[in-house]
C-alpha positions as CSV (number, residue, x, y, z in Angstrom):
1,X,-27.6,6.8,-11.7
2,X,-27.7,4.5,-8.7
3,X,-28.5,1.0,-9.0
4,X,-31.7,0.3,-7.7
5,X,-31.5,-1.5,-3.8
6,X,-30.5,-5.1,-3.8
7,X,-29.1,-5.1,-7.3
8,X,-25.9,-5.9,-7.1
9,X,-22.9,-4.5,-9.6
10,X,-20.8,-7.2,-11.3
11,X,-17.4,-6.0,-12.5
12,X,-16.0,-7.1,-15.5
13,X,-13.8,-9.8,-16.8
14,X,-11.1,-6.3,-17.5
15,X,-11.6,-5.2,-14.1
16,X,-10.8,-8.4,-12.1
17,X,-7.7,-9.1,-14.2
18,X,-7.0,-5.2,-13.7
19,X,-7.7,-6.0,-9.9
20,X,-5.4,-9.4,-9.8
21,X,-2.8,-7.9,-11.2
22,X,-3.2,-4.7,-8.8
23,X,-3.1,-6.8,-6.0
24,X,-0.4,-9.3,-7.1
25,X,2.3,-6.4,-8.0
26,X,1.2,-4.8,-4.3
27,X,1.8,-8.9,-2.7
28,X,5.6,-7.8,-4.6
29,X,6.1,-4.8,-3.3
30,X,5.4,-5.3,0.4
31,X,7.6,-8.6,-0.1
32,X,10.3,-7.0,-0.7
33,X,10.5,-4.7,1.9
34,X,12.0,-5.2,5.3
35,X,10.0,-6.4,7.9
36,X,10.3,-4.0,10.0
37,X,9.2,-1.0,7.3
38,X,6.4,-3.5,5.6
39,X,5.3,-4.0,9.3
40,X,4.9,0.1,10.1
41,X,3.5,0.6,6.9
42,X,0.8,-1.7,6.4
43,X,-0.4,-0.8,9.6
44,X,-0.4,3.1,8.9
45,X,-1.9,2.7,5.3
46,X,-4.0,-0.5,4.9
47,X,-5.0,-0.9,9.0
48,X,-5.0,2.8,9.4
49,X,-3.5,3.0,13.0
50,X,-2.2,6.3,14.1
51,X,1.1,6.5,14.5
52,X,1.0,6.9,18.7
53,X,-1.4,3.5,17.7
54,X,1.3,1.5,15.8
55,X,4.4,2.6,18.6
56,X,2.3,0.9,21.7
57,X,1.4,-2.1,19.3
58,X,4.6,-3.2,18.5
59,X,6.2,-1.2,21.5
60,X,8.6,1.2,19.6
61,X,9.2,4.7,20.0
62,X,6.9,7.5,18.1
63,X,10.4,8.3,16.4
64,X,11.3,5.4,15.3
65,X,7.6,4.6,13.8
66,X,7.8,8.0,11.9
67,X,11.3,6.8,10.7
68,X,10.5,3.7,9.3
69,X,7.1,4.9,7.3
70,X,8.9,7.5,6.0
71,X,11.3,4.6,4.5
72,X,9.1,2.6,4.0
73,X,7.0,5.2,2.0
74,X,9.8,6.0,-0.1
75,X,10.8,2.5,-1.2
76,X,7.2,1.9,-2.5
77,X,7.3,5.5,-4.3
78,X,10.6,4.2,-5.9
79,X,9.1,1.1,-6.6
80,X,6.0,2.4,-8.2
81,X,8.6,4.8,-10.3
82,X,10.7,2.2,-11.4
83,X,7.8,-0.1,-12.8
84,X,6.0,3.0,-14.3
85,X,9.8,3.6,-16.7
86,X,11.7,6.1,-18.0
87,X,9.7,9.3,-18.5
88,X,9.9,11.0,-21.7
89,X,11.5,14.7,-22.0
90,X,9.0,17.5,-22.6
């Protein structure tokens, strides 16, 4: 089940292209946002600061933190939509 101690798991040609092309369409994603959301929302998701954590960082109010993640949130939901295509009727 578990590799045995200092044996170390090599992934496969698939999963670093899979990987590449993970990270590459992220890179796209978060350069097209503004700043200001791509800012607040790397920080909440891929830094994992609170939001009280991210307000004094870039010295903002609590609001306007929760404001911008939620945009920001909602542009890379809309994003992810878009690329995934029209869904098929049931």
């Amino acid at each position: 089940d578990d590799p045995p101690e200092g044996m170390e798991i090599l992934a496969t040609p698939e999963q670093l292209t899979d990987e590449r092309q993970g990270r590459a369409m992220l890179e796209r994603f978060l350069g097209q946002m503004e700043v200001d959301l791509r800012t607040v929302f790397v920080l909440h998701e891929f830094e994992e600061l609170n939001m009280s954590e991210i307000a004094d960082v870039l010295e903002i109010p609590r609001g306007t933190v929760a404001s911008r993640l939620r945009r920001a949130r909602q542009e890379f939901r809309e994003r992810v939509v878009a690329l995934q295509g029209p869904r098929k009727q049931r």
